[in-house]
N, C-alpha and C positions, 0 to 999 in steps of 0.2 A: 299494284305492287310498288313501296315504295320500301325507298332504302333503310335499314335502322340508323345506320350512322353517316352523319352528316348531312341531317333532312329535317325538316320539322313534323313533318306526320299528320295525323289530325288533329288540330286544336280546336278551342271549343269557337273561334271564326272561323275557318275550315265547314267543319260541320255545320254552323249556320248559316255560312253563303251557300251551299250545295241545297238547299231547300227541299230538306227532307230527300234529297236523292242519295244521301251517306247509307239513309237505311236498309236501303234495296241492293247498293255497290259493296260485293265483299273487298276488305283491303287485307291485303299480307305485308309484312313488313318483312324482309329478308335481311340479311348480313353482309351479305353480297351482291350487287348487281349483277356481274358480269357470270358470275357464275350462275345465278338464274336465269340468266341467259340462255347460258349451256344448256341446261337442264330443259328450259321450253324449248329449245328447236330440237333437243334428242327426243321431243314428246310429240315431233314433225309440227309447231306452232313455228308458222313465220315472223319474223322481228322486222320492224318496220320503225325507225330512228328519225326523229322530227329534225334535221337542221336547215340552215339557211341555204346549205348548197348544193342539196336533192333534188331527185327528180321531180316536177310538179306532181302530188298526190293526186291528180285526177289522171294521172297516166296510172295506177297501181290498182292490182288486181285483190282487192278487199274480201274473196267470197269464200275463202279456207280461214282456218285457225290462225287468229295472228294476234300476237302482241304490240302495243303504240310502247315507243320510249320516246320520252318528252323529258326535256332538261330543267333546268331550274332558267327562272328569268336571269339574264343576266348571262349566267355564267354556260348555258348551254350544256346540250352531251358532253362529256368525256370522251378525247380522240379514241380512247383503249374504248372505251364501251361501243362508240358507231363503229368501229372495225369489227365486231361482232355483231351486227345487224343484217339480213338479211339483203335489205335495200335502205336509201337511204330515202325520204322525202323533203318536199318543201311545200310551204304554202304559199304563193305567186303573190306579191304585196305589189300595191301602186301609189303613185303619187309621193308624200314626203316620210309613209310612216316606212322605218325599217324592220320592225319588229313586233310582236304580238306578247301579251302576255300568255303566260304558258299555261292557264286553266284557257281561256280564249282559245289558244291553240288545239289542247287536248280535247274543246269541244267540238273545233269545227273537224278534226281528223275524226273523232266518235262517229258524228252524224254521217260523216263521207263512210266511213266502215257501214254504219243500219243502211244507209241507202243505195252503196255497193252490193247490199245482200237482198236488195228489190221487198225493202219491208219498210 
């Protein structure tokens, strides 16, 4: 799900760095974040907010319904949006990198979700 406004969407690099994985992932574009928000945890889907000053994601219970919010590089979540998240995450970094890129990111929280659900 990504936002309509204020986001770039799929462009046609987008689509070709995901390698052939665009075809299989449905994407919505909504108008609102925060209000789909709303709308998935009234659907009992837990929201689970990527920032730097969350709980380690290997402490989080992946095996129900849940949705990943992941920010833009740079500019990270929205305070208003993480205060509507369920829990917050982080991904534990060492050494001199402070940050990940946010496709980087949304892959290693994806895989921690498939292998949270023992598949």
């Amino acid at each position: 799900i990504v936002p309509r406004h204020r986001s770039v969407g799929l462009t046609p690099s987008a689509v070709k760095s995901s390698a052939g994985a665009v075809e299989y992932l449905p994407v919505a574009r909504v108008p609102n974040m925060n209000q789909c928000i709303e709308e998935l945890k009234k659907k009992n889907i837990w929201v689970y907010g990527l920032t730097m000053s969350g709980t380690d994601y290997r402490q989080a219970d992946f095996s129900g319904p849940l949705a990943l919010v992941i920010g833009a590089e740079g500019e990270g979540v929205s305070s208003l949006t993480l205060k509507k998240c369920d829990m917050l995450l982080s991904l534990p970094l060492r050494g001199h990198i402070e940050s990940l890129n946010a496709s980087v990111a949304a892959g290693i929280m994806m895989y921690a979700v498939l292998s949270g659900r023992g598949r």
